[in-house]
C-alpha positions as CSV (number, residue, x, y, z in Angstrom):
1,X,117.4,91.9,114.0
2,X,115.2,94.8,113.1
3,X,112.5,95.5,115.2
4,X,109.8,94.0,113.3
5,X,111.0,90.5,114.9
6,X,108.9,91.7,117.7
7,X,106.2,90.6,115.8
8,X,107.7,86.8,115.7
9,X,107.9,84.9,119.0
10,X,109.4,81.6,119.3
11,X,107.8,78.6,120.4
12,X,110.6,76.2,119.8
13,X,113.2,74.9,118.7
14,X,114.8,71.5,117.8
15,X,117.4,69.5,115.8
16,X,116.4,67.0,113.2
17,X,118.7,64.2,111.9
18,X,118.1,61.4,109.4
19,X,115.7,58.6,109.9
20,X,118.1,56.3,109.4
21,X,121.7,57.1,108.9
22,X,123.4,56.3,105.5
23,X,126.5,54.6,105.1
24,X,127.8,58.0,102.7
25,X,127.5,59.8,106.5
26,X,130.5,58.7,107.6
27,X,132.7,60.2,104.9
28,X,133.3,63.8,104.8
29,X,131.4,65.4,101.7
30,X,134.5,67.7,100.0
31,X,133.6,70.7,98.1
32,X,134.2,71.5,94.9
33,X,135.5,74.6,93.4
34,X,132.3,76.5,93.0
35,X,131.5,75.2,96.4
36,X,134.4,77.3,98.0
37,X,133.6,80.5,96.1
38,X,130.5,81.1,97.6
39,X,131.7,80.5,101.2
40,X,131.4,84.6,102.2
41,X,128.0,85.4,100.9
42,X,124.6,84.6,102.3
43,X,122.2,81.5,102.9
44,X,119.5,81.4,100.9
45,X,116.5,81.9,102.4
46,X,112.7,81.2,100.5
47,X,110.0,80.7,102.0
48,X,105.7,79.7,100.8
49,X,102.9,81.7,102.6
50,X,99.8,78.9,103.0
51,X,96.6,80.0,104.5
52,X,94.9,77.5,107.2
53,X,92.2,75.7,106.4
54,X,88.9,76.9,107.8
55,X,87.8,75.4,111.0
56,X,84.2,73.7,111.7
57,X,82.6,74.3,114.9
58,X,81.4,70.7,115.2
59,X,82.5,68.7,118.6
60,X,84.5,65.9,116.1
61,X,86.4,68.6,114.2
62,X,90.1,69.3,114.1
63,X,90.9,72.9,116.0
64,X,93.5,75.4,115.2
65,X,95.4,74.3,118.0
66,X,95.6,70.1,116.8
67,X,96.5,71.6,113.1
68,X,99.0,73.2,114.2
69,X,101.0,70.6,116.7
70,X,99.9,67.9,113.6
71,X,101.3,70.1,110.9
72,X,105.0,70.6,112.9
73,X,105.1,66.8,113.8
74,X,104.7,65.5,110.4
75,X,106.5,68.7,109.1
76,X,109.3,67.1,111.4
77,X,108.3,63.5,110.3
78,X,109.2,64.2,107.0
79,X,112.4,66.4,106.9
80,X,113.6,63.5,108.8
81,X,112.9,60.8,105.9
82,X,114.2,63.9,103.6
83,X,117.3,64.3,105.1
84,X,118.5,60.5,104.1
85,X,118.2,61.5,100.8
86,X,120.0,65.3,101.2
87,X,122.4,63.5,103.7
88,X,124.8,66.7,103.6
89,X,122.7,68.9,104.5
90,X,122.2,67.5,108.0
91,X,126.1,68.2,108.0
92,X,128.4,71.0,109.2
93,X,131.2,72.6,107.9
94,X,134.8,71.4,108.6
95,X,138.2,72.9,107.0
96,X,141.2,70.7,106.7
97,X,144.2,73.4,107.1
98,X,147.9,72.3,106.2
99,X,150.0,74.3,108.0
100,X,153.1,73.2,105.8
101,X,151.6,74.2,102.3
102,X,149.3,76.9,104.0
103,X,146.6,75.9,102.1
104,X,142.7,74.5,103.5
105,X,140.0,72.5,102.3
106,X,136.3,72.7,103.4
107,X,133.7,69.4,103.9
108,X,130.7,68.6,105.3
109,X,131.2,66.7,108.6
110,X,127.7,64.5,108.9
111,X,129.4,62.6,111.9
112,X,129.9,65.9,114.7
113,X,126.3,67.5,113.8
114,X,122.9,67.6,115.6
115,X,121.1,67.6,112.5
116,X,119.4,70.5,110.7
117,X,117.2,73.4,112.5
118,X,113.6,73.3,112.9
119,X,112.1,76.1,114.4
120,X,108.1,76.9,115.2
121,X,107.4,80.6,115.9
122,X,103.8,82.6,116.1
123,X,102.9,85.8,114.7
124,X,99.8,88.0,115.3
125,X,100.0,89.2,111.8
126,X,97.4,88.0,109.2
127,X,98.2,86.9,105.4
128,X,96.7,89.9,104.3
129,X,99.7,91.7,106.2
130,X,102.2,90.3,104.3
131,X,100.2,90.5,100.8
132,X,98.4,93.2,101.0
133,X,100.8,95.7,101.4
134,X,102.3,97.4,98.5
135,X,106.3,96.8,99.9
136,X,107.3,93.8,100.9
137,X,106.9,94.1,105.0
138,X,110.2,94.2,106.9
139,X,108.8,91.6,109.2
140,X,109.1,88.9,106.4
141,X,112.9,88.6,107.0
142,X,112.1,87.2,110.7
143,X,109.6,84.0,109.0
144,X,113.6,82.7,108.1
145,X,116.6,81.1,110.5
146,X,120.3,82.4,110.0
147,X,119.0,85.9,109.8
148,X,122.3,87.8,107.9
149,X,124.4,84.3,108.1
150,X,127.1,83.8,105.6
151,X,127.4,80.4,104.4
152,X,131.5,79.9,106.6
153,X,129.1,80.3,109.2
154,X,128.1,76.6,108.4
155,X,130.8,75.4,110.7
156,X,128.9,76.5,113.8
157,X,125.6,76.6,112.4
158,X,123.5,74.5,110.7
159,X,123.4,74.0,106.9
160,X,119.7,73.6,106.9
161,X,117.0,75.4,109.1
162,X,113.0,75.1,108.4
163,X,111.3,77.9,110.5
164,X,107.1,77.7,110.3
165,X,105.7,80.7,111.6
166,X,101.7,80.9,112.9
167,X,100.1,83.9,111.7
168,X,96.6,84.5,112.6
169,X,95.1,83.3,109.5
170,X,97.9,81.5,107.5
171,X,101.4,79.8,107.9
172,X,104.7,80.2,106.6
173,X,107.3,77.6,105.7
174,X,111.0,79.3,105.5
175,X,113.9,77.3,104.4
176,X,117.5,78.8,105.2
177,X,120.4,76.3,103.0
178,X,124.0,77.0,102.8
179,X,124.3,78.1,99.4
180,X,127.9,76.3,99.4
181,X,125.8,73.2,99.4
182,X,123.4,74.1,97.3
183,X,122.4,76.6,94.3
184,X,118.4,77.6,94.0
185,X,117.8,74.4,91.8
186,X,119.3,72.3,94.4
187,X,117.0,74.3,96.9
188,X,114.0,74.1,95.2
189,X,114.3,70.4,94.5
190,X,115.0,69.7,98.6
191,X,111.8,71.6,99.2
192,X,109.5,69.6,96.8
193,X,111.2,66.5,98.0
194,X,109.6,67.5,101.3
195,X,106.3,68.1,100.1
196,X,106.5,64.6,98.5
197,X,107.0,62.9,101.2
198,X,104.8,65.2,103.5
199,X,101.9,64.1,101.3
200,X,103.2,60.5,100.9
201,X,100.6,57.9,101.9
202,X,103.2,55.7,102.6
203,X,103.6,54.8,106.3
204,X,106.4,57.2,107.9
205,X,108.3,54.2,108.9
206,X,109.1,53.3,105.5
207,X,111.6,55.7,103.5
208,X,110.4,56.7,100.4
209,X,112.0,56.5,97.0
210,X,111.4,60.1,95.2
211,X,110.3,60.8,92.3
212,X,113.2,62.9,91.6
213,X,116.1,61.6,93.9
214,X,119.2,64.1,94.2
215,X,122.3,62.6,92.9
216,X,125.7,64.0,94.9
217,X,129.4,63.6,94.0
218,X,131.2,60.9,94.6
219,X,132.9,61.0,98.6
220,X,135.8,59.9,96.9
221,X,136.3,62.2,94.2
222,X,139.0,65.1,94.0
223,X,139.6,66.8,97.4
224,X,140.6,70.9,96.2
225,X,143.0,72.3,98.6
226,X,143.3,76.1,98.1
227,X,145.7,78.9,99.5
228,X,144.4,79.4,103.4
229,X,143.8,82.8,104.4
230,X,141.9,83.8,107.8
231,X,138.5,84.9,107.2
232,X,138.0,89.0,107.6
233,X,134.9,89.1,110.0
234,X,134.6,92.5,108.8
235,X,133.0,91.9,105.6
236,X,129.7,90.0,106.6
237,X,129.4,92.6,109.0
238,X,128.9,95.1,105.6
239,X,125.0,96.8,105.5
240,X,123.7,97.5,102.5
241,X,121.7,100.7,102.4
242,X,118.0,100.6,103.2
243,X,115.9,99.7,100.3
244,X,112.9,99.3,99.6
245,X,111.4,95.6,98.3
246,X,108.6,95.0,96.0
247,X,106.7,92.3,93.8
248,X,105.7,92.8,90.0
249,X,103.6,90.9,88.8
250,X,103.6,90.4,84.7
251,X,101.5,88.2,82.6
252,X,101.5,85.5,80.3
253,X,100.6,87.6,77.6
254,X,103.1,90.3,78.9
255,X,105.9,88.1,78.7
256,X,104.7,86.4,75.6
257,X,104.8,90.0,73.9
258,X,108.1,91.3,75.2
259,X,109.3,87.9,73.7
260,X,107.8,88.8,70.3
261,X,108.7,91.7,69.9
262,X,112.6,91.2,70.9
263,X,112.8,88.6,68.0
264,X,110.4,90.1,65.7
265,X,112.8,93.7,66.0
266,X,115.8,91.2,66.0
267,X,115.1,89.2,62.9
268,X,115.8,86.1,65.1
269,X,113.4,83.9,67.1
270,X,116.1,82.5,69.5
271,X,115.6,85.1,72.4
272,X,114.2,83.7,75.2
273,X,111.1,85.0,77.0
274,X,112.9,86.1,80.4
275,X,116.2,87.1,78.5
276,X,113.4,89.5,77.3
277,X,111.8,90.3,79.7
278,X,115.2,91.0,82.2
279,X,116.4,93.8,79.3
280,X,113.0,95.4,80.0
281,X,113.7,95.7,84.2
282,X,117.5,96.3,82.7
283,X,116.7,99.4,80.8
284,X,113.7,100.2,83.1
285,X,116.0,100.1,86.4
286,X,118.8,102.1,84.5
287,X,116.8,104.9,83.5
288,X,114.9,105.5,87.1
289,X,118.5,105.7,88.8
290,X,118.6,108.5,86.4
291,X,122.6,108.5,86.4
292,X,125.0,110.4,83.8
293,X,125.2,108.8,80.1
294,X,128.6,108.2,80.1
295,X,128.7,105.2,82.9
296,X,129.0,101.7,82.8
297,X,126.0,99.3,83.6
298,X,125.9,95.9,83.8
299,X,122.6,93.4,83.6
300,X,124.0,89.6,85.1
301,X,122.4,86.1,85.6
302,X,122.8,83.7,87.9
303,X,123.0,81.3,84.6
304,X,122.7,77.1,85.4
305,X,125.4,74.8,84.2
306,X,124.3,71.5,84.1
307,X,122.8,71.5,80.8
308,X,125.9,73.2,79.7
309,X,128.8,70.4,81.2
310,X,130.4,68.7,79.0
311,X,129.0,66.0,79.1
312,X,125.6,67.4,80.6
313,X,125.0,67.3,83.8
314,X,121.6,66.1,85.2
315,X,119.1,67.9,86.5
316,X,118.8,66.4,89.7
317,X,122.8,67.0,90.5
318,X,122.9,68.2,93.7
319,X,125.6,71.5,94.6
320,X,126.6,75.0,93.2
321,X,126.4,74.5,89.3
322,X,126.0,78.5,88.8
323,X,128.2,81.1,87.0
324,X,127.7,84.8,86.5
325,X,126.8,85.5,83.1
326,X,126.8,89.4,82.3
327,X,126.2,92.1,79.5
328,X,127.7,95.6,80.2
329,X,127.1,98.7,78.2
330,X,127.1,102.5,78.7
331,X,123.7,104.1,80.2
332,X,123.6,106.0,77.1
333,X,123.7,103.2,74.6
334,X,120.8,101.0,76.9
335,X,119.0,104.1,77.2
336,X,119.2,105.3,73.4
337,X,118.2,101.9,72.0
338,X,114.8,99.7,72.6
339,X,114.3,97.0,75.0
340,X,115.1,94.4,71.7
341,X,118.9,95.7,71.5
342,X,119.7,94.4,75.2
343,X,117.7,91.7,74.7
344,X,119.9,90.8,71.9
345,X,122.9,91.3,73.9
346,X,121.9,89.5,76.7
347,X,121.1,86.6,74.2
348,X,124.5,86.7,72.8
349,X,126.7,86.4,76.1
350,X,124.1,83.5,77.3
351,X,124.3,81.7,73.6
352,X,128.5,81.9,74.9
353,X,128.4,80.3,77.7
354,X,129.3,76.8,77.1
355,X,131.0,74.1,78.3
356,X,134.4,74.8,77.5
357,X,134.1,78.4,79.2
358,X,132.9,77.1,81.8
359,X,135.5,75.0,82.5
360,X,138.2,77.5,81.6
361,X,136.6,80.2,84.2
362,X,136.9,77.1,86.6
363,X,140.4,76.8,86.1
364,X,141.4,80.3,86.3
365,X,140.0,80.7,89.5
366,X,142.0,78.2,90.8
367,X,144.9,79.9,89.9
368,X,143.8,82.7,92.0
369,X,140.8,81.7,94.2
370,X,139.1,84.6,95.8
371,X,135.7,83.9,97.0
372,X,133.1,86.1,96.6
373,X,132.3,89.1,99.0
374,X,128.8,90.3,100.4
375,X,130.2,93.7,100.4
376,X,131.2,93.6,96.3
377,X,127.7,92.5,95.5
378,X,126.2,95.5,96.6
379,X,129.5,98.6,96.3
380,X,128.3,98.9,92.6
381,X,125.5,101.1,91.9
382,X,124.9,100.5,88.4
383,X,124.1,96.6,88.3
384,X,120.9,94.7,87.8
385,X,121.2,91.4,89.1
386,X,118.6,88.6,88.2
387,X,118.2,86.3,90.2
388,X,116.5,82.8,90.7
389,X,114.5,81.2,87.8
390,X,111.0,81.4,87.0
391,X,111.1,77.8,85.6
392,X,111.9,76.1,89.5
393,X,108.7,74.8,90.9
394,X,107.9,77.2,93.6
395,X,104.3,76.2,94.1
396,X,104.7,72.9,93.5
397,X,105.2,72.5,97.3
398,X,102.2,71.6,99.4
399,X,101.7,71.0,102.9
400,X,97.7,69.7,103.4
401,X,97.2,73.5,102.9
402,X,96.8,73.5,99.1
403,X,98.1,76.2,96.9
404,X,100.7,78.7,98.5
405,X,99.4,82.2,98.6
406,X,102.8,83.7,97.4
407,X,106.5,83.2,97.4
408,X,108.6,85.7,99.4
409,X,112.3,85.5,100.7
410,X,114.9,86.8,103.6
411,X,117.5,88.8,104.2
412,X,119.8,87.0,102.4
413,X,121.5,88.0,99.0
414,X,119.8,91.3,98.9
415,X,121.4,95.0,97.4
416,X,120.4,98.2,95.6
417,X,119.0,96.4,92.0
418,X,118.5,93.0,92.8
419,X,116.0,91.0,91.2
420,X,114.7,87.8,91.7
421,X,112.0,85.6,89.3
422,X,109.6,83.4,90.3
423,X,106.5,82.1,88.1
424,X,103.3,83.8,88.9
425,X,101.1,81.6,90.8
426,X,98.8,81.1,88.0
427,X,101.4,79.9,85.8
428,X,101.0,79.9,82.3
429,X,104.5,81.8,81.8
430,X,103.4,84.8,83.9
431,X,106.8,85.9,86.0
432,X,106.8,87.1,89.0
433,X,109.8,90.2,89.7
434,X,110.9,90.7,93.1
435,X,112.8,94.2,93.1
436,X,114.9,95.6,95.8
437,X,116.1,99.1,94.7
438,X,116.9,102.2,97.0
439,X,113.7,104.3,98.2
440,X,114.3,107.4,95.1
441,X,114.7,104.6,92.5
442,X,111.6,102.9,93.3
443,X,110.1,106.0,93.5
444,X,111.0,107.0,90.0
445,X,110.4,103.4,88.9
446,X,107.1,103.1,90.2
447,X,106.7,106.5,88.1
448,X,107.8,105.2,84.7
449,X,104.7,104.6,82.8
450,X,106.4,102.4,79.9
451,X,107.4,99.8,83.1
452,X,103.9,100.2,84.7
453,X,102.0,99.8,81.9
454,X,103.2,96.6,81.3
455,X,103.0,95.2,85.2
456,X,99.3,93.8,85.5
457,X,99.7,94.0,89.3
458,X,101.7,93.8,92.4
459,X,101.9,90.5,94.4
């Protein structure tokens, strides 16, 4: 790890399995499809900044020190209840390999497994560290477990790790899931599971029912064996180049106008407010790489499926329910044309992706499954990526610290014009961008008044 881990010691370090184990444990949990084809890229790691509480002087009152060892052992408490509920992700990975048809299948094995990670770690840096400075600090990507793991590694490592890092004035809570179990929907709805129970009255010894209880396939449904081929270790071991991180912060009224003004332009009112608002970063990215007029770029989502099944999934579906949605153009005809025209396009290829393509995409990749490759998602210089979904409920989460101060994430998943969204803390619509672009493209970025103009802040 980079040498900013210097700055995060750890305490400790633990296993945690279920309460109580459930009777699904002792059945392997197969994979689907989309399950497989995110085997050779990253966990994903986010993570809440809370600041502490402020501490009386007064002989009765609780000191830093009791907060803390309170905090881990309910912290504990609670991803213990959790875990009945996410049952797989107290798992490891296993592959079934049959020699005779040379093909493998990969499960969760709940049965050889110490549980999932927990991890407590100190820090002397301050909230206003991490915050306050204008790039995202290095040191962030050491508040999270599995630092560079790829989701194969699941079958020594755990599929879920909670690390809670001390700082001086604040704490952070980072989750690290094995995307093959889970996409960010899936992760976000595990981490407000375990604020609900954290803040449950309900005595620990009962488990609780949640308000929003994930639903997982069937143990007995379709087992997908695919052609085996030995992993190349030589991929995960691919570095991006160094790049530099930063949060945008636009508001409610930004949003709400980029939205506007894409219909308004587009003599339709069906574009959404972040398909607008990603042809903005699209075109805004595009032009500070300042590259020749005649190249390709491509803007992609990591667009949900569930409402799009047929017949619709729900919400609370558990797993990888994710395809990669994309528009690509030449520079010249993003660059020539308003924000409005991508918008449009980006509309268009989202408005297509239904069901039935869905399904098709599905089945040709079972024809010729190749999973995907940390190295491909960052050998293309000409891609904006967004990530994540301002609509999950990242500040929903609470752990007797109120609010989070902000949301920030890890290593994982990261490349030369990868974006992630997150709502803004006050809500209200306001989106928070989290850019990672190389050092002479944020430059330039930073430098394009049309993009600044319209960022009320960093975050």
């Amino acid at each position: 790890m980079d040498s900013s881990s210097s700055q995060v010691k750890i305490i400790s370090k633990c296993f945690v399995k279920p309460k109580t184990l459930p009777e699904k444990w002792k059945e392997p949990y197969h994979f689907s499809p989309m399950d497989h084809v995110m085997l050779s890229i990253h966990y994903i790691q986010k993570g809440l900044l809370f600041l502490k509480p402020s501490f009386s002087e007064s002989e009765d009152a609780v000191n830093p020190k009791e907060f803390m060892e309170t905090l881990l052992q309910k912290l504990k408490d609670s991803l213990a209840i959790a875990l009945v509920h996410f049952y797989p992700l107290a798992g490891r990975l296993s592959t079934l390999k049959t020699d005779k048809s040379r093909s493998h299948s990969v499960f969760v094995d709940c049965n050889d497994s110490p549980g999932a990670g927990f991890i407590h770690a100190e820090s002397d840096l301050s909230v206003s560290d991490i915050v306050g400075s204008t790039y995202v600090p290095l040191v962030v990507q050491s508040f999270f477990d599995h630092h560079k793991a790829l989701n194969r590694d699941g079958h020594t490592m755990s599929l879920l790790s909670v690390k809670v890092t001390e700082l001086v004035d604040g704490v952070f809570i980072g989750l690290s899931m094995n995307h093959s179990i889970g996409d960010g929907s899936s992760f976000w709805q595990f981490f407000n599971s375990l604020s609900e129970i954290f803040n449950s009255q309900e005595d620990n010894n009962k488990l609780l029912c949640l308000k929003n209880p994930p639903i997982f396939r069937e143990v007995s449904g379709p087992i997908y064996s695919l052609p085996f081929s030995e992993p190349d270790e030589s991929l995960g071991q691919s570095e991006p180049p160094v790049l530099k991180e930063r949060m945008f912060h636009f508001s409610s009224e930004t949003v709400r106008l980029l939205k506007s003004k894409a219909n308004q332009e587009c003599g339709t009112a069906k574009i959404s407010s972040f398909q607008s608002l990603t042809a903005f970063i699209w075109r805004s990215i595009t032009r500070a790489r300042k590259l020749a007029n005649d190249q390709e770029t491509t803007c992609r989502f990591a667009a949900g499926n569930r409402s799009r099944m047929n017949p619709p999934l729900p919400t609370n579906h558990f797993g990888v329910y994710i395809s990669l949605v994309k528009a690509t153009t030449t520079i010249g005809s993003l660059l020539e044309n308003e924000f409005e025209w991508a918008a449009l396009k980006l509309h268009q290829v989202v408005t297509e992706h239904i069901g039935e393509k869905i399904s098709y995409e599905i089945d040709q990749w079972l024809k010729s499954p190749l999973p995907l490759q940390v190295y491909r998602l960052f050998s293309n210089l000409n891609i904006v990526h967004m990530g994540s979904s301002p609509r999950f409920n990242k500040y929903g989460s609470e752990f007797g610290m109120g609010k989070a101060v902000a949301v920030r994430s890890g290593y994982g998943g990261k490349y030369d014009g990868k974006v992630s969204a997150y709502p803004g803390r006050e809500g209200g619509g306001s989106i928070d961008l989290e850019v990672c672009l190389l050092p002479e493209s944020m430059e330039a970025l930073e430098a394009d008044q049309e993009f600044i103009s319209l960022v009320s802040s960093s975050t």
